[in-house]
C-alpha positions as CSV (number, residue, x, y, z in Angstrom):
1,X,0.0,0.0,0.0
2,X,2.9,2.3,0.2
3,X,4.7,1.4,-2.9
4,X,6.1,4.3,-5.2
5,X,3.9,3.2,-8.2
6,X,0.3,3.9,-8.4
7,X,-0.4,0.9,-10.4
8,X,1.0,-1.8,-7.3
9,X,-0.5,0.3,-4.4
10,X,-4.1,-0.2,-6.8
11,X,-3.4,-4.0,-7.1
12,X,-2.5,-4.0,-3.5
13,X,-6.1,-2.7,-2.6
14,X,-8.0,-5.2,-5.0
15,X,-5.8,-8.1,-3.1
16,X,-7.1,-6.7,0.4
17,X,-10.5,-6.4,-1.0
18,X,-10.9,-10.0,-1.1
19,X,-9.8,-10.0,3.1
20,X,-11.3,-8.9,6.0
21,X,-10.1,-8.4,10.0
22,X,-9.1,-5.3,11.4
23,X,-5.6,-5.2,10.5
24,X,-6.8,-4.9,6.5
25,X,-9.2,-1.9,7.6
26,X,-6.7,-0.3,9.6
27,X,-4.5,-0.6,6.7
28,X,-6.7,0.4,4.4
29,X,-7.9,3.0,6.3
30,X,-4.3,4.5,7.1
31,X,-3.7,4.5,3.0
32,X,-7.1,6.5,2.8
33,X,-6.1,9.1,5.2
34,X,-2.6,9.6,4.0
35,X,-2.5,13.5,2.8
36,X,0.3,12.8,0.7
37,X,-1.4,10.4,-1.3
38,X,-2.4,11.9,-4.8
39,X,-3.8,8.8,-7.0
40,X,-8.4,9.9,-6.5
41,X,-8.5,6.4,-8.2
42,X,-5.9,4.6,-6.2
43,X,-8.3,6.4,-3.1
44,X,-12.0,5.8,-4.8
45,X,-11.1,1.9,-5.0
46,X,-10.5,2.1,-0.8
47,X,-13.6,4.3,-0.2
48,X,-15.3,1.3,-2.4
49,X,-14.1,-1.2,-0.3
50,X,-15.2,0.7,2.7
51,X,-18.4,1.0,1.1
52,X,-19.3,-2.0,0.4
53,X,-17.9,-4.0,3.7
54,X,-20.0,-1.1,5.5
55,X,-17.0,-0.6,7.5
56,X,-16.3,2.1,10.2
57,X,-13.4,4.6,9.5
58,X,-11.3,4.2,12.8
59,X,-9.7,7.9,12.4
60,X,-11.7,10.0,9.6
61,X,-10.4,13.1,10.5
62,X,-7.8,13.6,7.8
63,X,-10.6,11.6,5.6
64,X,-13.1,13.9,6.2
65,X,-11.5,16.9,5.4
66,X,-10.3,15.7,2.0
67,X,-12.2,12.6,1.0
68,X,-11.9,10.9,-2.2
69,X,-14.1,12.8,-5.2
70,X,-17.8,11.2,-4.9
71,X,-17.6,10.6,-1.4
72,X,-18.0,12.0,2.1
73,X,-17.6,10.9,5.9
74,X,-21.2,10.6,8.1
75,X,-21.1,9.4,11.2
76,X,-17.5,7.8,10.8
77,X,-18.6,5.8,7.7
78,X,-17.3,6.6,3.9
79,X,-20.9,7.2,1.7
80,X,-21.2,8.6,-1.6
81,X,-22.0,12.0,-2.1
């Protein structure tokens, strides 16, 4: 999930996708929030997986303030806007 290129980082998510267990949301979430990350698609394919696991965000505050484009944070969960 922290790999230089975009393209392994993306492959990375879809692997993840597949998992569940706290250590792959924490991960996934961590990737989310990074403000250094620039890749909207590479962020739209966690906010997906968020999505459609209906999982929690454990620290949205750096997610909420810049969330992926189509989405927002309510009520510590990723929904589209």
């Amino acid at each position: 999930l922290s790999n230089f290129d975009e393209g392994v980082r993306y492959a990375a998510v879809e692997a993840l996708s597949n998992q569940d267990g706290d250590d792959v949301r924490e991960a996934l979430c961590k990737a989310l929030g990074n403000p250094d990350e620039e890749s909207n698609r590479y962020r739209v394919r966690i906010a997906e997986v968020f999505l459609n696991k209906n999982w929690t965000l454990s620290n949205s505050e750096n997610i909420e303030s810049n969330p992926p484009v189509g989405f927002t944070v309510v009520d510590s969960r990723i929904v589209r806007a």
